[in-house]
C-alpha positions as CSV (number, residue, x, y, z in Angstrom):
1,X,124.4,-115.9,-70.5
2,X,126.2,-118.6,-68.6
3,X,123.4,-121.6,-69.7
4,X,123.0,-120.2,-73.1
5,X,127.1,-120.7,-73.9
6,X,126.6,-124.2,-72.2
7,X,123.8,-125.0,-74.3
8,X,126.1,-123.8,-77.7
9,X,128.6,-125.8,-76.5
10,X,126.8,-129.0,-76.2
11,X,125.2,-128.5,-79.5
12,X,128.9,-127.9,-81.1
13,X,129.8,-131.4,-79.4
14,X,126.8,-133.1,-80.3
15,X,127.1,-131.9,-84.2
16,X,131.5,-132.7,-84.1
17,X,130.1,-136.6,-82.5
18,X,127.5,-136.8,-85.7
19,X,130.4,-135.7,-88.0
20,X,132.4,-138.2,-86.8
21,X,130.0,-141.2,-87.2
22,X,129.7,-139.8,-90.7
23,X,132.8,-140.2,-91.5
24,X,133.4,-143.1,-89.6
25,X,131.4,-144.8,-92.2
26,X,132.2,-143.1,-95.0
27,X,136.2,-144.0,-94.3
28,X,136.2,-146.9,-92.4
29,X,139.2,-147.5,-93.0
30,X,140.8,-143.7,-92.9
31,X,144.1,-142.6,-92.3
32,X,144.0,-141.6,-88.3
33,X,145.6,-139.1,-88.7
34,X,143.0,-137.4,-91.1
35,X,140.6,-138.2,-88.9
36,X,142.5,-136.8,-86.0
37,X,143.1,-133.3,-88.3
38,X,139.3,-133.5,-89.1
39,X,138.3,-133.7,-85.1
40,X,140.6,-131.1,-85.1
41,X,139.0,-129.0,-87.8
42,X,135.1,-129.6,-86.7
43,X,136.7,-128.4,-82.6
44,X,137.9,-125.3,-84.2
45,X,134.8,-124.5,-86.2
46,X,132.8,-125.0,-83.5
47,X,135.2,-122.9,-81.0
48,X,134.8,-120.3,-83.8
49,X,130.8,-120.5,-83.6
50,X,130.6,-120.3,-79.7
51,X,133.2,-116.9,-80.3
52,X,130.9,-115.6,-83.0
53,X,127.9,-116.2,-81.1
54,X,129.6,-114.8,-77.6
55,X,130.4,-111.5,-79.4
56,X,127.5,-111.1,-80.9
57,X,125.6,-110.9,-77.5
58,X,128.1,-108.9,-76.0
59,X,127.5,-106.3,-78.8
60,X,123.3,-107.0,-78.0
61,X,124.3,-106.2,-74.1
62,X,126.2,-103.2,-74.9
63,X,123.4,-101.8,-77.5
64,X,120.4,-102.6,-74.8
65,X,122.9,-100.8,-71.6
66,X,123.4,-97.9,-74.0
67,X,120.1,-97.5,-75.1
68,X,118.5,-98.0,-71.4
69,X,120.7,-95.3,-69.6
70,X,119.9,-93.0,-72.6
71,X,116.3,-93.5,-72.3
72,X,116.5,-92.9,-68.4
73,X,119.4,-90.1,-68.5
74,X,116.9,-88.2,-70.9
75,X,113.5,-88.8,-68.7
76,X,115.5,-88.3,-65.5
77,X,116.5,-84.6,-67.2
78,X,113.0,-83.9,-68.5
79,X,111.8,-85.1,-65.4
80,X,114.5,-83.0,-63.1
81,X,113.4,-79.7,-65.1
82,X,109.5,-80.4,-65.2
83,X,109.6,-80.2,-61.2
84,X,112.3,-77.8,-60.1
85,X,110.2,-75.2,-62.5
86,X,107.2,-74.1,-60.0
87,X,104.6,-71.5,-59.6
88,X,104.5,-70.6,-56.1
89,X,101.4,-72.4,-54.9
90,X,104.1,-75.7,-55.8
91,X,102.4,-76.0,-59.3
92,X,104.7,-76.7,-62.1
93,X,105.3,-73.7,-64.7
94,X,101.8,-73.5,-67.2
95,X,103.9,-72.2,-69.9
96,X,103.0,-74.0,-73.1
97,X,107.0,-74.5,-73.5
98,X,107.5,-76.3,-70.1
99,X,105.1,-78.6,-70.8
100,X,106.0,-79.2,-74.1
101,X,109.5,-80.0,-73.3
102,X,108.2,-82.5,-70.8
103,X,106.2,-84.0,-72.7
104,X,109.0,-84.5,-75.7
105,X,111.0,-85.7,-73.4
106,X,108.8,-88.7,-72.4
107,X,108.6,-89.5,-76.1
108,X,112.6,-89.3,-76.8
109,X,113.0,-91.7,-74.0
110,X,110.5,-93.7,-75.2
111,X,112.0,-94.5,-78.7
112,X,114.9,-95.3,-77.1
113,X,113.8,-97.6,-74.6
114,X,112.1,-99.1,-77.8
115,X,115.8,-100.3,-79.0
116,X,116.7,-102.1,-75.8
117,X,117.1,-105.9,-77.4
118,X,117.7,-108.0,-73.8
119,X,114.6,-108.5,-71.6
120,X,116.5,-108.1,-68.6
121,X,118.0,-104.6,-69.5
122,X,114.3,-104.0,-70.7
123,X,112.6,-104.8,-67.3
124,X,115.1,-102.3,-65.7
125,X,114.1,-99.8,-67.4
126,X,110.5,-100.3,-66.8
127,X,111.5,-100.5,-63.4
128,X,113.4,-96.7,-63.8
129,X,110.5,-95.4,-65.2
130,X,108.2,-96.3,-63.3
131,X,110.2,-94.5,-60.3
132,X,110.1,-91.2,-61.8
133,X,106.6,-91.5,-63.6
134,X,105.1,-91.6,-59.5
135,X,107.0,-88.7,-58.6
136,X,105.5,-86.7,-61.3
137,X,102.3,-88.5,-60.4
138,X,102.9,-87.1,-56.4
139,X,102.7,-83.3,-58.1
140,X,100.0,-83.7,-61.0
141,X,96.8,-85.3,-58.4
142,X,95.4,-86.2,-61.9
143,X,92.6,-88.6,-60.1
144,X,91.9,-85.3,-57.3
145,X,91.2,-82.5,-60.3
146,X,93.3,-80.5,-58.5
147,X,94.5,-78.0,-61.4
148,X,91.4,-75.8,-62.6
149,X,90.7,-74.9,-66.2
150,X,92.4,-71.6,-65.7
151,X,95.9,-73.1,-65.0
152,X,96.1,-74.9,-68.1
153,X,95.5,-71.2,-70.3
154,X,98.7,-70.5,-69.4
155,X,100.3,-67.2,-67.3
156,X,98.2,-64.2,-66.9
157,X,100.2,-61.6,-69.9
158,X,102.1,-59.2,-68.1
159,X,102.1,-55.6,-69.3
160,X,103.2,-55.4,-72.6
161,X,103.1,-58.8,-73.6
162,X,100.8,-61.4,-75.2
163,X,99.5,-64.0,-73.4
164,X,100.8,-67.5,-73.5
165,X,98.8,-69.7,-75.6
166,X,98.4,-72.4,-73.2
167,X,99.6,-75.9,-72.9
168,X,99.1,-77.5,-76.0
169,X,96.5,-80.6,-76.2
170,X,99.0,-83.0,-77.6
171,X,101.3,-82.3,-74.5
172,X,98.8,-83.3,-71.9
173,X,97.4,-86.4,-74.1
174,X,101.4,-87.5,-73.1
175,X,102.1,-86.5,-70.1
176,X,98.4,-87.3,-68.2
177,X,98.5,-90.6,-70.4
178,X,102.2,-91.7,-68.9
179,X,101.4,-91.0,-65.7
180,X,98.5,-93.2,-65.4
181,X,99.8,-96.6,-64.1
182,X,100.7,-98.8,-67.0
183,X,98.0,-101.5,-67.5
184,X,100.6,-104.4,-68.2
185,X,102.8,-103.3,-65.0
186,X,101.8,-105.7,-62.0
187,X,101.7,-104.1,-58.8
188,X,105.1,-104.9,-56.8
189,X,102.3,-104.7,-53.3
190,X,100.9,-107.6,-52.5
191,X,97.6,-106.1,-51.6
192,X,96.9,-109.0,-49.5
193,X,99.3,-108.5,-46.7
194,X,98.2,-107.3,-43.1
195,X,99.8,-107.2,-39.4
196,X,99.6,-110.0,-37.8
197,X,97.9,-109.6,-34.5
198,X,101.2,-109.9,-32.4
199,X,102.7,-107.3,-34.7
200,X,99.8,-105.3,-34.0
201,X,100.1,-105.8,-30.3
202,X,103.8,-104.9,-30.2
203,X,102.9,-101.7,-31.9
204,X,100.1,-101.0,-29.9
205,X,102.6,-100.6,-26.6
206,X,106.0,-99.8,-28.4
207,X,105.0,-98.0,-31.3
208,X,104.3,-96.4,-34.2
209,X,101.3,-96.6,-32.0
210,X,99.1,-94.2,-34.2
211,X,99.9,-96.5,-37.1
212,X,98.2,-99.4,-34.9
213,X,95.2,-97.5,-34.1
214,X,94.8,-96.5,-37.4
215,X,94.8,-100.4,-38.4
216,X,92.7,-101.2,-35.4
217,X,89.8,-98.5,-36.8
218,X,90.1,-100.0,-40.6
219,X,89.3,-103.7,-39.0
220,X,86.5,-104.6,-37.3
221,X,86.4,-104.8,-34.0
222,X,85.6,-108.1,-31.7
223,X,82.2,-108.2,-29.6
224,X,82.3,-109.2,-26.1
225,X,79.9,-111.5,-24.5
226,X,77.7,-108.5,-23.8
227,X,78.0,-108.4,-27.1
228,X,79.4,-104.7,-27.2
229,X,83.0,-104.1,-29.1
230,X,85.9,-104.6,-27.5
231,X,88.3,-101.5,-27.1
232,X,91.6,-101.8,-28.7
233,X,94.5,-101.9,-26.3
């Protein structure tokens, strides 16, 4: 915001100095005081731009901050009611409605992240998603198959009453396709990174010293000159 009212302000002096020239030659011999009123007139013009421009991004700032805590007030609710409603084995409800609200509640939050206009408000959101789309991810498993077939026909009828119809198709196309990790979100892990080997050795004596062995079994292990591996300290 700062650089982009610099920048309209140098363009507003640069166009009041190429007025002037214009002038200049136009009325080379003007009344001063015309041209001073004129200075004046092209200064308030331009002050008048920078003022339009400044409240126009204001109302783009406001807009994007409304629309962006919408969007994440309405997932985070959606979210909130999808987990706290679970069958006892820590499942969440197979109704057809609970998922259904869920999954209506991804898309709400969706359009209105859609009408956040500032990139910066934008990537927050992402950001805010992405939170609460891995703690839903934590409870689904959806790489483990961890739900059988039979969960998704809904709750067994009780006496007396139909059967729920199951979760609807169109609810699981949202919800199992907004878990899944977006494909144009980089990972914030540099996958790359590893203990150095005096971290390693630290850990080894101080702790977490089950974290180190666990590193020490994931890397190999050095030979010594009887060429048989070296136990970790």
């Amino acid at each position: 915001m700062v650089y982009q009212n610099a920048l309209w302000v140098l363009v507003t002096i640069a166009v009041s100095f190429w007025v002037g020239v214009i002038v200049a030659r136009i009325l080379p011999d003007g009344d001063p005081k015309q041209l001073i009123d004129l200075a004046i007139a092209v200064g308030t013009i331009g002050a008048v731009v920078v003022a339009l421009w400044q409240s126009g991004q204001g109302r783009r700032e406001s807009r994007s901050r409304a629309y962006r805590d919408a969007a994440v007030r309405h997932l985070e609710l959606g979210a909130s009611n999808f987990l706290e409603n679970r069958l006892e084995n820590g499942r969440p409800m197979n109704t057809r409605r609970h998922w259904l609200n869920f999954s209506r509640a991804i898309q709400v939050s969706r359009r209105l992240a859609s009408r956040i206009e500032l990139p910066e408000q934008r990537e927050i959101w992402i950001e805010q998603e992405h939170l609460l789309r891995e703690q839903i991810y934590d409870v689904l498993e959806p790489l483990f198959d961890s739900y059988p077939a039979e969960y998704y026909r809904g709750p067994t009828a009780r006496p007396g009453h139909q059967r729920d119809p199951g979760i609807s198709e169109p609810s699981l196309v949202v919800i199992y396709g907004w878990v899944e990790w977006p494909k144009d979100l980089p990972d914030p892990l540099d996958r790359t990174t590893r203990f150095t080997e005096e971290r390693l050795d630290y850990m080894r004596s101080f702790g977490p010293r089950g974290a180190a062995q666990y590193i020490d079994s994931l890397r190999p292990q050095p030979l010594n000159s009887s060429g048989i591996v070296n136990e970790a300290g």
